[in-house]
N, CA, C and O atoms as a GROMACS GRO file, in nm:
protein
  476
    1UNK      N    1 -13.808 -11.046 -10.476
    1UNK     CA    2 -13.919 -11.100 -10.400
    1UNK      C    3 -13.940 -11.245 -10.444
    1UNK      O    4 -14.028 -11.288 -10.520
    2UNK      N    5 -13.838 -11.316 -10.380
    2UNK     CA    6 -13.854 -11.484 -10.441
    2UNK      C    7 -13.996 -11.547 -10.374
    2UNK      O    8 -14.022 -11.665 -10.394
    3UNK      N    9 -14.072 -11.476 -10.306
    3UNK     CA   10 -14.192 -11.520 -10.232
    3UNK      C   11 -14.321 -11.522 -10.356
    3UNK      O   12 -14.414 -11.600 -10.336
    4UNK      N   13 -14.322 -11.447 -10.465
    4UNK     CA   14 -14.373 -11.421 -10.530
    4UNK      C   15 -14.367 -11.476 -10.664
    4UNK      O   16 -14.464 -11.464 -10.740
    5UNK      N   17 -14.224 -11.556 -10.712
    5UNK     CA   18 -14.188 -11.643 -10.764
    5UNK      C   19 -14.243 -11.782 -10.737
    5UNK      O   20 -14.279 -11.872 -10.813
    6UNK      N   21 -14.239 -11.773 -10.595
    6UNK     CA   22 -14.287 -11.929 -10.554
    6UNK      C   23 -14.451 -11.940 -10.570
    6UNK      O   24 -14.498 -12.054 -10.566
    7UNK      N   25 -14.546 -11.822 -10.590
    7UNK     CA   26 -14.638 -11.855 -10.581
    7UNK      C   27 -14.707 -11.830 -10.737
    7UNK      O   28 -14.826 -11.847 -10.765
    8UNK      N   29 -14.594 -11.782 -10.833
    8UNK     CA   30 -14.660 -11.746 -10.958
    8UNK      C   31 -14.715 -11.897 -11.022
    8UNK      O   32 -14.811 -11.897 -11.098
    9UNK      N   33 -14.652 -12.015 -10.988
    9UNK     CA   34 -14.738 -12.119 -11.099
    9UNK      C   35 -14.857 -12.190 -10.975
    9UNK      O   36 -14.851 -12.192 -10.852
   10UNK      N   37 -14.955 -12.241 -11.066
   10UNK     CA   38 -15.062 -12.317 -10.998
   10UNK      C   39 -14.971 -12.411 -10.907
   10UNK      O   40 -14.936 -12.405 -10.789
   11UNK      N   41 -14.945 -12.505 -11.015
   11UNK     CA   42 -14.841 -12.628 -10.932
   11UNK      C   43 -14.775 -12.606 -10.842
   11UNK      O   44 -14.784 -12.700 -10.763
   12UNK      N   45 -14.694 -12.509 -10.799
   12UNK     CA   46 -14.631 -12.468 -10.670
   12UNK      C   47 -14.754 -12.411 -10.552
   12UNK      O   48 -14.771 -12.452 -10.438
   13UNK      N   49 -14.813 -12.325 -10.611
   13UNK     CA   50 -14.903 -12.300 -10.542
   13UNK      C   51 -15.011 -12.413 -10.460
   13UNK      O   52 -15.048 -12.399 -10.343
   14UNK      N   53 -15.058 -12.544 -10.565
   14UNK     CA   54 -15.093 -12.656 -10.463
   14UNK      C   55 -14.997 -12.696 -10.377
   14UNK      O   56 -15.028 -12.707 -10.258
   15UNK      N   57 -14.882 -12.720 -10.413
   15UNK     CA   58 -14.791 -12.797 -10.358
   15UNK      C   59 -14.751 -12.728 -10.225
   15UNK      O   60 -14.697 -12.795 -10.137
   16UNK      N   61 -14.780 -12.580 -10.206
   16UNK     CA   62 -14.764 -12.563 -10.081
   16UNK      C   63 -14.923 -12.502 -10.001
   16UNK      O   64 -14.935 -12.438  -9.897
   17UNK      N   65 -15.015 -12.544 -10.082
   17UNK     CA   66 -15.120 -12.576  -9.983
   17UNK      C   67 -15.105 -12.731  -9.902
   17UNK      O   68 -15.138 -12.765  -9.789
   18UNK      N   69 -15.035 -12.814 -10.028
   18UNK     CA   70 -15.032 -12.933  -9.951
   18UNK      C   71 -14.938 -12.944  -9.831
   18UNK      O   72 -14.988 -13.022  -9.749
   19UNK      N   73 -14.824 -12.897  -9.791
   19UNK     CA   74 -14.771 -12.888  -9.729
   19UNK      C   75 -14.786 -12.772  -9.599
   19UNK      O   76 -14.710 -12.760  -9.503
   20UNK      N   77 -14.902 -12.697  -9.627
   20UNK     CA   78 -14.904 -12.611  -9.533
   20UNK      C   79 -14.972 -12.657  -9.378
   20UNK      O   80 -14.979 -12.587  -9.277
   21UNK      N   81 -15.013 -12.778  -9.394
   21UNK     CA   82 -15.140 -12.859  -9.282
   21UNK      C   83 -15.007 -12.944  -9.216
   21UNK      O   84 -15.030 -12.956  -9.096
   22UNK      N   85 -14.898 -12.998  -9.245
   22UNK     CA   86 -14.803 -13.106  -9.236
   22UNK      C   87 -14.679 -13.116  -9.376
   22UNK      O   88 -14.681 -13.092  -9.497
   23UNK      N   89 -14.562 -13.177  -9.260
   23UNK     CA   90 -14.473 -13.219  -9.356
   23UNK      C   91 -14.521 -13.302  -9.433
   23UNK      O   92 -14.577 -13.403  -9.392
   24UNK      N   93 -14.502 -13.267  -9.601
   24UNK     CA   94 -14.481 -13.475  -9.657
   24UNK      C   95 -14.395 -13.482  -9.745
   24UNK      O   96 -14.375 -13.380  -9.810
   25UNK      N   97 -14.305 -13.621  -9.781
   25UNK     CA   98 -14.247 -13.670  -9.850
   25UNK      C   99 -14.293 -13.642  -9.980
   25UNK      O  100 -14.408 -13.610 -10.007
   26UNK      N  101 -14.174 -13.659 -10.083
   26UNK     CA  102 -14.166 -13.564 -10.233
   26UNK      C  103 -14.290 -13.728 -10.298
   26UNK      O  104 -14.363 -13.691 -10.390
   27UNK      N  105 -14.304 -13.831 -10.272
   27UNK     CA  106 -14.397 -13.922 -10.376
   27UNK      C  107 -14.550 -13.863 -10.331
   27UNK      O  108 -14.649 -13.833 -10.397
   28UNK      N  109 -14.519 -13.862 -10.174
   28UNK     CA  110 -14.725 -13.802 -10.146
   28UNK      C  111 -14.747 -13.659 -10.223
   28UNK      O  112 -14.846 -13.622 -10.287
   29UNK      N  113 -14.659 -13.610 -10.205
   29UNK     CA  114 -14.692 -13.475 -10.285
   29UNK      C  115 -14.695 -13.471 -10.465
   29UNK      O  116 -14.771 -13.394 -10.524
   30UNK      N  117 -14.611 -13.556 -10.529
   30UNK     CA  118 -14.595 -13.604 -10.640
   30UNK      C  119 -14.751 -13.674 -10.686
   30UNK      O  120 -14.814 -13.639 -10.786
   31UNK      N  121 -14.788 -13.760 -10.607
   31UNK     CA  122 -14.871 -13.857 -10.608
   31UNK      C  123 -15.008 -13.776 -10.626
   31UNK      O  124 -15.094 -13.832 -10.694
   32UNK      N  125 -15.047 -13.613 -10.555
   32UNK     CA  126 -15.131 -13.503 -10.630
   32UNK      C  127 -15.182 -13.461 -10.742
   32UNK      O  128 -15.289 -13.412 -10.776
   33UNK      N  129 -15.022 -13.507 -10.824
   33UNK     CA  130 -15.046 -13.456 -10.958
   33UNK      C  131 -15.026 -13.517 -11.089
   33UNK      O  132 -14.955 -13.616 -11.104
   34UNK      N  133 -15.094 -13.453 -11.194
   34UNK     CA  134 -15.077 -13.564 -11.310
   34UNK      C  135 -14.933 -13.527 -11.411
   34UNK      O  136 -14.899 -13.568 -11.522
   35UNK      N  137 -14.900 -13.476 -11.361
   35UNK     CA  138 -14.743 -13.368 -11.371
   35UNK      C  139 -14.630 -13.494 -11.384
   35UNK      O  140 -14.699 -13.587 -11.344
   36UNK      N  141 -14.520 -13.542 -11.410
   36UNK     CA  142 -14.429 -13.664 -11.399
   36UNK      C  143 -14.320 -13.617 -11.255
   36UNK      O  144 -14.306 -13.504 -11.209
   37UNK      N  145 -14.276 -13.701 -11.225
   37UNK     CA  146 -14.217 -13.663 -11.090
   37UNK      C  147 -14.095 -13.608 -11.125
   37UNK      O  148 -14.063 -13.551 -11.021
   38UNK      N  149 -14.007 -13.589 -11.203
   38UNK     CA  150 -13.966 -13.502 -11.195
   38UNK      C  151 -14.026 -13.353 -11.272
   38UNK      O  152 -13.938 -13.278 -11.314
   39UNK      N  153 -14.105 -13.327 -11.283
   39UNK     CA  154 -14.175 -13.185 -11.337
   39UNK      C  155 -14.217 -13.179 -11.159
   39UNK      O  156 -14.187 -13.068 -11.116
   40UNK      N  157 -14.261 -13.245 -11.080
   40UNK     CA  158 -14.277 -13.193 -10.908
   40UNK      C  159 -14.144 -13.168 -10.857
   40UNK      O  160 -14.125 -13.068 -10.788
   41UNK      N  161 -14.046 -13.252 -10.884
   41UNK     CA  162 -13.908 -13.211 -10.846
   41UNK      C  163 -13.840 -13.086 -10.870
   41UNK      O  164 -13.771 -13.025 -10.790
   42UNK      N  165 -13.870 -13.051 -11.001
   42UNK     CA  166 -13.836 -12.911 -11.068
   42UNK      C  167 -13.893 -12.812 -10.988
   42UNK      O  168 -13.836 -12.707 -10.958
   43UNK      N  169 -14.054 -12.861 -10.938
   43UNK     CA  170 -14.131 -12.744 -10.841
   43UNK      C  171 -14.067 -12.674 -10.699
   43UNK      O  172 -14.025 -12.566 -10.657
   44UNK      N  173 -14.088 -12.810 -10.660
   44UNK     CA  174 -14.024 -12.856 -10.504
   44UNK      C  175 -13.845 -12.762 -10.522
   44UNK      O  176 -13.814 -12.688 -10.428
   45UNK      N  177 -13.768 -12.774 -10.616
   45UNK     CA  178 -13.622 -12.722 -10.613
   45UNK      C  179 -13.662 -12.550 -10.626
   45UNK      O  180 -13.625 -12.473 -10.537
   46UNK      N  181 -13.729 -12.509 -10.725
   46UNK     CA  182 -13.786 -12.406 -10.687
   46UNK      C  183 -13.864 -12.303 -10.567
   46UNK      O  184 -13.849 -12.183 -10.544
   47UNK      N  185 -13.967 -12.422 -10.491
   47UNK     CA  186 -13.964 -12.353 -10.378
   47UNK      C  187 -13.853 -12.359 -10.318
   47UNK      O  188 -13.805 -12.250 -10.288
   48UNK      N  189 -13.763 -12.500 -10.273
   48UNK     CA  190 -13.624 -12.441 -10.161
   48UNK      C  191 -13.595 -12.338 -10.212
   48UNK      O  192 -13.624 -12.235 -10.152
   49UNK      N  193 -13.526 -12.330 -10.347
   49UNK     CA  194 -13.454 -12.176 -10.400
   49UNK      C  195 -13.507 -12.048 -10.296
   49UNK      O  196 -13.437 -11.976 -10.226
   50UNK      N  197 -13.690 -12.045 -10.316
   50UNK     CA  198 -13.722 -11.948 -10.277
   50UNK      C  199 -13.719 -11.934 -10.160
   50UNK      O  200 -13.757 -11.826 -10.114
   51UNK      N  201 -13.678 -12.022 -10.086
   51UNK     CA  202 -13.711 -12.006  -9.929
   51UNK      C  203 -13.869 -12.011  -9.865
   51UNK      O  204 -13.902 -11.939  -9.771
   52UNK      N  205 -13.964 -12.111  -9.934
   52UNK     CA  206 -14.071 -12.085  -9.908
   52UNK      C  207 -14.103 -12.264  -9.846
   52UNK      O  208 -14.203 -12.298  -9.783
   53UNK      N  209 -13.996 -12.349  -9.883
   53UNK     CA  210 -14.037 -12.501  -9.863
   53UNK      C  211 -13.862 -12.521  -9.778
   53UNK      O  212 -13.756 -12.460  -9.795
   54UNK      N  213 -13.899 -12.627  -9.693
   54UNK     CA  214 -13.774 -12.644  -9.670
   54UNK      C  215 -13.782 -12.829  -9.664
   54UNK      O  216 -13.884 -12.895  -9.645
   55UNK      N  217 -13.669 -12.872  -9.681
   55UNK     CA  218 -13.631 -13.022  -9.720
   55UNK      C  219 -13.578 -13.118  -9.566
   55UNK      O  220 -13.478 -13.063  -9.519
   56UNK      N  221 -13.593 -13.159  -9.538
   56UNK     CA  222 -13.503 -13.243  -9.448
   56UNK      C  223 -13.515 -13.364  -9.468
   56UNK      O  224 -13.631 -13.401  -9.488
   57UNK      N  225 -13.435 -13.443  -9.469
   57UNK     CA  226 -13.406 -13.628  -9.503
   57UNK      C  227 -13.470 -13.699  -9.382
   57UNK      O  228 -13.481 -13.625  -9.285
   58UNK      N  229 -13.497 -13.772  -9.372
   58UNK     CA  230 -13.585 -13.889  -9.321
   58UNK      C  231 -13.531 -14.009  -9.364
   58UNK      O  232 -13.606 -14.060  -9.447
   59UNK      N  233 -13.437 -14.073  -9.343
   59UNK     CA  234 -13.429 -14.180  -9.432
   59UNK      C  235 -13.378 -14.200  -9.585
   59UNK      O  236 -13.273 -14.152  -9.627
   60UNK      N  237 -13.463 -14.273  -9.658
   60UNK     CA  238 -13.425 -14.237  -9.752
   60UNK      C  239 -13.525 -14.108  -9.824
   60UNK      O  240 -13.518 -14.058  -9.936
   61UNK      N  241 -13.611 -14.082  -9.721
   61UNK     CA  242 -13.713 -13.993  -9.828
   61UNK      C  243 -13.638 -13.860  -9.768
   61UNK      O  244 -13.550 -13.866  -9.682
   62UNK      N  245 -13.682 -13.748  -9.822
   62UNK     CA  246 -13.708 -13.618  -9.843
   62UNK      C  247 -13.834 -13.604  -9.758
   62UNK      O  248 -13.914 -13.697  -9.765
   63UNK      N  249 -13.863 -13.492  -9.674
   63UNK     CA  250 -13.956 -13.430  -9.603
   63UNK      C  251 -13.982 -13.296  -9.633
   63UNK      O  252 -13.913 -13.206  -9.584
   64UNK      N  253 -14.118 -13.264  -9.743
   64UNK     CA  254 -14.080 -13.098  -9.727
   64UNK      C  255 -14.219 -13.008  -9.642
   64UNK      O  256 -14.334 -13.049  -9.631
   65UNK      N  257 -14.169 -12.896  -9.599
   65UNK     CA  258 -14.221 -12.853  -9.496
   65UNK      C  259 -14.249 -12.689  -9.568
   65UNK      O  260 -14.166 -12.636  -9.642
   66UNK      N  261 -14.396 -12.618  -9.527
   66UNK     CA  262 -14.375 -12.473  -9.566
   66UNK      C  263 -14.303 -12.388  -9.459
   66UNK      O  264 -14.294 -12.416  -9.339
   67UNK      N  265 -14.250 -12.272  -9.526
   67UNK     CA  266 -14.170 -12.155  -9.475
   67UNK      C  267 -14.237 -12.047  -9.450
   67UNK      O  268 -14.226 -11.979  -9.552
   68UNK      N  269 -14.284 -12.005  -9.395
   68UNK     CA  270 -14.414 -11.878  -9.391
   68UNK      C  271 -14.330 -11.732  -9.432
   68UNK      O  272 -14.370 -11.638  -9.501
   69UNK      N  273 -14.236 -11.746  -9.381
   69UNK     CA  274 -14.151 -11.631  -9.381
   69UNK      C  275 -14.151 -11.540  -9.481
   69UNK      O  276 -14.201 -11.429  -9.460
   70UNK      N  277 -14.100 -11.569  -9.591
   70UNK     CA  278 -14.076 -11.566  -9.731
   70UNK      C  279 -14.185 -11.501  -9.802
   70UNK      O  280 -14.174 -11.414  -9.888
   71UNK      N  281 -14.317 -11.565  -9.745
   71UNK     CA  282 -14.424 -11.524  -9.819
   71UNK      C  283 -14.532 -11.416  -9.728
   71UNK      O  284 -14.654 -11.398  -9.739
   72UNK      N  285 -14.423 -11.351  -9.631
   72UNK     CA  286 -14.495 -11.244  -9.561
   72UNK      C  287 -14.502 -11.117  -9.640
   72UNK      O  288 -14.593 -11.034  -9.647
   73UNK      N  289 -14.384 -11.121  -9.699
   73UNK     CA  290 -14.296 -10.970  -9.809
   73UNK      C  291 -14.410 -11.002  -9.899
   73UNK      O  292 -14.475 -10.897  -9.908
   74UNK      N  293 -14.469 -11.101  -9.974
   74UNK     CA  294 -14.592 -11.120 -10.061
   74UNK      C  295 -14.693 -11.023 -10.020
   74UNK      O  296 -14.733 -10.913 -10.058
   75UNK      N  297 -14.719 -11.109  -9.925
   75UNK     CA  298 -14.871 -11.035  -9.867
   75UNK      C  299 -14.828 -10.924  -9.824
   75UNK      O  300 -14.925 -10.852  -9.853
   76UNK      N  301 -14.731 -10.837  -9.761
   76UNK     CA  302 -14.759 -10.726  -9.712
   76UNK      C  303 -14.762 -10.649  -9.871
   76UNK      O  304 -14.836 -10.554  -9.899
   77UNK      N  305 -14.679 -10.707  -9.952
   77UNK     CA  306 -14.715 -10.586 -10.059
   77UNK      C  307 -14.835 -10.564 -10.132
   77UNK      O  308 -14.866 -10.458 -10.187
   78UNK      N  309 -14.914 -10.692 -10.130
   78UNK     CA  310 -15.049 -10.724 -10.210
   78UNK      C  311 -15.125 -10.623 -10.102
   78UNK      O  312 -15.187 -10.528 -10.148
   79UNK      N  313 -15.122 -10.638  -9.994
   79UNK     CA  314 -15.198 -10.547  -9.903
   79UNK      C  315 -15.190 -10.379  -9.946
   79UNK      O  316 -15.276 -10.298  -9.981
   80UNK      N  317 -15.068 -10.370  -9.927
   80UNK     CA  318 -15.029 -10.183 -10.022
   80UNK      C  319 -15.138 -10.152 -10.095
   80UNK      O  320 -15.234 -10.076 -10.078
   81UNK      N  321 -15.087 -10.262 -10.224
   81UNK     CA  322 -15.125 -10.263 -10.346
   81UNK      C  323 -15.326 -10.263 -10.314
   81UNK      O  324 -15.428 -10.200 -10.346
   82UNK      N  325 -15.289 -10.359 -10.246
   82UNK     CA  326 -15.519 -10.326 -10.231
   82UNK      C  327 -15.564 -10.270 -10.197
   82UNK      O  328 -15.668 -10.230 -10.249
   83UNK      N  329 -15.512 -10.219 -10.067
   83UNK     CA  330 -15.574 -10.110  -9.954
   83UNK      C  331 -15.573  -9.981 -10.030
   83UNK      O  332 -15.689  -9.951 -10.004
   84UNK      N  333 -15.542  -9.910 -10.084
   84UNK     CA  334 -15.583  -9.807 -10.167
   84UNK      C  335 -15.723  -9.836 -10.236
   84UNK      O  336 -15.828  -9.778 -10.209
   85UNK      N  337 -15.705  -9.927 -10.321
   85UNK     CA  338 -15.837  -9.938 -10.324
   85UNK      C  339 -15.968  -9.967 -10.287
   85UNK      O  340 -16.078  -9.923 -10.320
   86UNK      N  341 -15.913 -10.082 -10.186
   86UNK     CA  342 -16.030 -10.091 -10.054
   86UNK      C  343 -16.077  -9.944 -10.008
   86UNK      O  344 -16.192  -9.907  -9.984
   87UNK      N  345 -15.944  -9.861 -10.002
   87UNK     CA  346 -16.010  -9.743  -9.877
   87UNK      C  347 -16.101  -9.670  -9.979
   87UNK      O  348 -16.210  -9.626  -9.941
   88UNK      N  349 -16.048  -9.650 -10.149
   88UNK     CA  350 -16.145  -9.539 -10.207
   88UNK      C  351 -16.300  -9.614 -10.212
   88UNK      O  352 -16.402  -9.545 -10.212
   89UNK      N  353 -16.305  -9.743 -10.216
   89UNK     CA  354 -16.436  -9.770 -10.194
   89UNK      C  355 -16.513  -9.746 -10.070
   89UNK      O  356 -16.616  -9.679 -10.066
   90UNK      N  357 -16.462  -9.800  -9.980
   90UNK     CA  358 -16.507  -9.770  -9.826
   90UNK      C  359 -16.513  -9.592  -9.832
   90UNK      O  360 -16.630  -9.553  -9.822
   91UNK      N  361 -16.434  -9.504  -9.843
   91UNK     CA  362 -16.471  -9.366  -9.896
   91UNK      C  363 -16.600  -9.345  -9.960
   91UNK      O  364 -16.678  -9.264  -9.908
   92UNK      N  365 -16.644  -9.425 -10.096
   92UNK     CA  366 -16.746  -9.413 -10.158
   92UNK      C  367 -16.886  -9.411 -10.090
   92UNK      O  368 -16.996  -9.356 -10.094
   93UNK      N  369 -16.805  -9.518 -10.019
   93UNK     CA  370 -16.943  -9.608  -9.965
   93UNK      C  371 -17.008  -9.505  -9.845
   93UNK      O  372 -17.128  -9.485  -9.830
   94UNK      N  373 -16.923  -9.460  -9.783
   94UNK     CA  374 -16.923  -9.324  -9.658
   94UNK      C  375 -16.989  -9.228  -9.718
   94UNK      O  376 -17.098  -9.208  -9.663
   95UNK      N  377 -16.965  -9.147  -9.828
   95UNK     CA  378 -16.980  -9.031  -9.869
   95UNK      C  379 -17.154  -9.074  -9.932
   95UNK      O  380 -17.255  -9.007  -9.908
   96UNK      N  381 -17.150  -9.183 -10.003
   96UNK     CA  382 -17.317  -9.226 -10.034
   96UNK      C  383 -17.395  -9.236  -9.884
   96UNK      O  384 -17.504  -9.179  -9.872
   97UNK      N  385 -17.369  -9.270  -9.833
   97UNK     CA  386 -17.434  -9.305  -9.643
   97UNK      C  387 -17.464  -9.164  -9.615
   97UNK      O  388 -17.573  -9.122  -9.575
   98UNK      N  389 -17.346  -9.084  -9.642
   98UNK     CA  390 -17.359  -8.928  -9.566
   98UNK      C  391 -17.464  -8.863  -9.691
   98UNK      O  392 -17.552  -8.784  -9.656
   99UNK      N  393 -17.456  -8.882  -9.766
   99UNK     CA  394 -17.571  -8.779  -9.889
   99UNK      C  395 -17.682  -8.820  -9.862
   99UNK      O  396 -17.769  -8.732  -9.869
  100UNK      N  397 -17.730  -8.955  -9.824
  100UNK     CA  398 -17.861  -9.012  -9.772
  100UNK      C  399 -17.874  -8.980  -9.686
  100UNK      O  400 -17.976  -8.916  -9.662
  101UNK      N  401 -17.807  -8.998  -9.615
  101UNK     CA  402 -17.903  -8.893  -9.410
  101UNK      C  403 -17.910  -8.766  -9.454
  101UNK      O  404 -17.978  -8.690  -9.384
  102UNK      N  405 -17.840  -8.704  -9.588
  102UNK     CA  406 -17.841  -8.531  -9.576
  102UNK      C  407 -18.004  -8.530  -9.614
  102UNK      O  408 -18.092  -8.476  -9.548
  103UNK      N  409 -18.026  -8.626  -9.779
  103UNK     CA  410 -18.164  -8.598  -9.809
  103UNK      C  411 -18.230  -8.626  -9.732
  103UNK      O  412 -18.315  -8.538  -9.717
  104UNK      N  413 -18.246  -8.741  -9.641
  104UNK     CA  414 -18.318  -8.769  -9.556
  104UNK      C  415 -18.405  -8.665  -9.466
  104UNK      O  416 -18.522  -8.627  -9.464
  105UNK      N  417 -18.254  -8.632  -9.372
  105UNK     CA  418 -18.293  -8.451  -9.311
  105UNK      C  419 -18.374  -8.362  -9.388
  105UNK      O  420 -18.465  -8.305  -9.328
  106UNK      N  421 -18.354  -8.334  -9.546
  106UNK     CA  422 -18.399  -8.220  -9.611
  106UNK      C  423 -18.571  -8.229  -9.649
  106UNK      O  424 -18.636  -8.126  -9.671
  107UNK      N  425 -18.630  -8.362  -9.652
  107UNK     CA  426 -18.763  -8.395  -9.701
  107UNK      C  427 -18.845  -8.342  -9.577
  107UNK      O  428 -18.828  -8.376  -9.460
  108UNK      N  429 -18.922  -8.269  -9.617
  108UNK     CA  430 -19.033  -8.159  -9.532
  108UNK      C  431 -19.116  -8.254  -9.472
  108UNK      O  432 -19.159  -8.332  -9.558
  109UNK      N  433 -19.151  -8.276  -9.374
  109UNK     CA  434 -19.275  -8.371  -9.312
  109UNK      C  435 -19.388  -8.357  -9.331
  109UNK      O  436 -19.455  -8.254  -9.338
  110UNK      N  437 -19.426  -8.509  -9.347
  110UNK     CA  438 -19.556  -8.508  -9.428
  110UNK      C  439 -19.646  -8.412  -9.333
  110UNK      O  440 -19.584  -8.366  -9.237
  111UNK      N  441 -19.720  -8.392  -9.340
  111UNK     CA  442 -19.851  -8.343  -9.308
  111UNK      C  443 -19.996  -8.386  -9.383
  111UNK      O  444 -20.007  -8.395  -9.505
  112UNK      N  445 -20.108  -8.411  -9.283
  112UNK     CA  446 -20.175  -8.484  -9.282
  112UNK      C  447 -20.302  -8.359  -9.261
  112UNK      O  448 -20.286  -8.242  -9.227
  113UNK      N  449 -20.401  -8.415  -9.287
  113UNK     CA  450 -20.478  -8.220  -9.260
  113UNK      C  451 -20.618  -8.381  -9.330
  113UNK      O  452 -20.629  -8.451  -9.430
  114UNK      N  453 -20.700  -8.361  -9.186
  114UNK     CA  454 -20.786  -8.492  -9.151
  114UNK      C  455 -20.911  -8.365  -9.230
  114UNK      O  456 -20.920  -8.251  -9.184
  115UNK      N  457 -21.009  -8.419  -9.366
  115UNK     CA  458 -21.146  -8.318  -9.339
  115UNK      C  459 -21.187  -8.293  -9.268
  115UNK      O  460 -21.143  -8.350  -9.168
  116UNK      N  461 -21.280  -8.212  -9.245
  116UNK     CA  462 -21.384  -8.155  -9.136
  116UNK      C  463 -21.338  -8.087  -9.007
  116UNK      O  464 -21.416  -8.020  -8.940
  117UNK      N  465 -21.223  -8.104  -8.976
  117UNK     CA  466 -21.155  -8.090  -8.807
  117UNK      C  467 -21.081  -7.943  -8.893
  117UNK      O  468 -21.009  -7.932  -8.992
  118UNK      N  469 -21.147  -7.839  -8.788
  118UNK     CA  470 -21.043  -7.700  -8.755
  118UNK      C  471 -21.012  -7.707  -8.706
  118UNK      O  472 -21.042  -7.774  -8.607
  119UNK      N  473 -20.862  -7.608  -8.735
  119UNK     CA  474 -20.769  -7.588  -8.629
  119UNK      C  475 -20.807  -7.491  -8.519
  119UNK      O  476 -20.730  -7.470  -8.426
   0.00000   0.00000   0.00000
C-alpha cells in the first residue's frame, strides 16, 4: 500500500495538500518549507515512487501534480478499519434511545386529585 507510505510523514503530507488545488513547480513547493531543497526533493521522489504525485517538465522546471488514485486503497481501508467502530457506537447510541422511550412508556401518569371535588 504505497498510498500509505506517501502519507506517513507530515512533509509529504503538506506537500500534497499543496498540490492538491493546482500543479506547482518543485521551488514553490520547496519555498513552503524550512526543510533544504533537497530534503523536498527526497519527498517529491518519494511521492512519484508512490504513485501519488506525478512530474512533468515545463521547461526547465518540473511540474508536480496529485494522483488521487493511489490514495483511494488508503481511505477505503481506514474506512474498514473505522466503520466498525462507528457502527458499535451508533448501536450504543440506538439501544440508549430505545431504553429511554421504554422508561418513558413505563412511568404511571401523574394524577392530580384537586381538594374538595368528588368523584
Amino acid at each position: 500500500m504505497d498510498g500509505a507510505r506517501a502519507i506517513a510523514d507530515p512533509v509529504r503530507r503538506e506537500i500534497l495538500a499543496l498540490v492538491r488545488t493546482s500543479p506547482l513547480p518543485a521551488g514553490t513547493i520547496a519555498a513552503h518549507f524550512s526543510i533544504s531543497r533537497p530534503a523536498v526533493s527526497k519527498h517529491l521522489r518519494v511521492l512519484i515512487e508512490c504513485g501519488v504525485v506525478e512530474a512533468t517538465s515545463a521547461g526547465r522546471q518540473r511540474i508536480y501534480s496529485l494522483r488521487t488514485e493511489p490514495l483511494v486503497d488508503v481511505a477505503a481501508y481506514l474506512e474498514r478499519l473505522l466503520s466498525p467502530s462507528l457502527a458499535m457506537h451508533l448501536d450504543a447510541l440506538e439501544t440508549e434511545v430505545a431504553r429511554a422511550r421504554r422508561e418513558r412508556r413505563a412511568e404511571p401518569a401523574s394524577v392530580s386529585i384537586i381538594e374538595g371535588e368528588s368523584a
